[in-house]
N, C-alpha and C positions, 0 to 999 in steps of 0.2 A: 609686341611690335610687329606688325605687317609693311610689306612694303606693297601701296597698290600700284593700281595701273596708272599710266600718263595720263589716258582720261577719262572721265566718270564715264562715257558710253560703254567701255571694254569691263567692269565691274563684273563682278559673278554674280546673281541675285543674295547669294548667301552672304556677301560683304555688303549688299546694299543695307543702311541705316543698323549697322550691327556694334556700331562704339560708341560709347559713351562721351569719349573725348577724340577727338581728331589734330593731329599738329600738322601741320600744312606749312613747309618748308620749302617751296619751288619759288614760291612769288612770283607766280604765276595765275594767270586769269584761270584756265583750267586747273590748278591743284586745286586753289578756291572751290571749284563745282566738284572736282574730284573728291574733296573736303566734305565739303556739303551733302555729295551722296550716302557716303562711308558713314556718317551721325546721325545716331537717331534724330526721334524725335524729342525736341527739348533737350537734345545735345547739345556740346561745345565744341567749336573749332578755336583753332589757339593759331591765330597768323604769325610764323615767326620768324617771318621777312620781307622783306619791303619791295609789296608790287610797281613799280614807277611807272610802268605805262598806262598810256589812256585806255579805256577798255569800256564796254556796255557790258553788264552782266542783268540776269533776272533776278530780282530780290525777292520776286511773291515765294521762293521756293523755304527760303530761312523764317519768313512769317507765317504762313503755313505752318512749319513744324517747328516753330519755337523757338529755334536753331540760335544758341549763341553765341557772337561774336568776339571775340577777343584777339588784341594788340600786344605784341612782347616785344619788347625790345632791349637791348643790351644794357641799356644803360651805364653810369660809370664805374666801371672796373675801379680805378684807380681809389677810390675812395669807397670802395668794397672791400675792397683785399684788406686797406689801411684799417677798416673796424673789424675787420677778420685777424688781422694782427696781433691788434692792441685786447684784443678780446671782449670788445663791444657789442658783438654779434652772438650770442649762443645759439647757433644753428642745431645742433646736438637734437634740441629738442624736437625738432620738426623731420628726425628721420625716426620709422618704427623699425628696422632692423635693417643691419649690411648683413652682406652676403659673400663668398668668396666666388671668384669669378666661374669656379667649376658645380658652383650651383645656384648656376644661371635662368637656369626653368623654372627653377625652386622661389627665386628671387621676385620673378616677374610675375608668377602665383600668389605671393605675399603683396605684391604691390595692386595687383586687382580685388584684392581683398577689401569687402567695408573697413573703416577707419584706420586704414593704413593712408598714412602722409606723406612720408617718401621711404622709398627703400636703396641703400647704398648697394653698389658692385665694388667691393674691393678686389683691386689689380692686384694688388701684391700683400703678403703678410701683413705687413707693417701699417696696413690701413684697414686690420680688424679689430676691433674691439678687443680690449686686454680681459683677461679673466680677475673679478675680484672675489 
C-alpha cells in the first residue's frame, strides 16, 4: 500500500508507472491522473468512487499505455451478507492465506505474489484459521 501524492505532477520518478494495479479512491479528476500516472503500462486502475463532476480529462494517456479501466461499486450488501449467512457463498476459496495482524509485511509480500488471490489480516484470534 502507498499513499501518493494529491497530484500526479508531485510523483517521484520512481513511483511513476511502477504498479500494476492502482485503486483510486478520491473521485476525483486528479486521483484519476494521479491513478493513471502510478500504472504501468497495460496496468489497471480500479475507480472506487463516484467522480459526479463535470470535468475534461486527456484520454490519449490510458490508450497509449493500455491503461485499464475499471468501475467498483458497492453493490447490495443486504443480499450479500444474506448468502453469506445462509452459506451460499463459499468465499474461503478465493482467499490463499490469513495472516495475523502482526505480520503485516509478511501478509502484503504473500498478496504480491503470482497466484495469490486474496490474502486475509486477521484483527483478532478468533479470525485465524483453526489447526486441523
Amino acid at each position: 500500500f502507498v499513499q501518493a501524492p494529491q497530484e500526479a505532477s508531485d510523483l517521484s520518478e520512481d513511483m511513476r508507472g511502477a504498479f500494476d494495479v492502482v485503486v483510486d479512491a478520491t473521485g476525483s479528476v486528479e486521483g484519476l491522473k494521479t491513478a493513471a500516472a502510478l500504472a504501468r503500462a497495460m496496468g489497471t486502475i480500479v475507480l472506487k468512487s463516484t467522480c459526479a463532476c463535470q470535468a475534461t480529462i486527456d484520454t490519449s494517456q490510458f490508450v497509449v499505455n493500455e491503461q485499464t479501466i475499471v468501475g467498483s461499486r458497492c453493490g447490495p450488501f443486504s443480499e450479500a451478507i444474506a448468502m453469506l449467512e445462509r452459506g451460499d457463498l463459499d468465499v474461503c476459496k478465493y482467499v490463499t492465506a490469513v495472516f495475523p495482524l502482526d505480520r503485516v509485511e509478511e501478509a502484503l509480500e504473500r498478496a504480491r505474489s503470482k497466484g495469490c488471490l486474496k490474502v486475509q489480516i486477521a484483527i483478532s484470534e478468533s479470525e485465524l484459521p483453526q489447526a486441523t
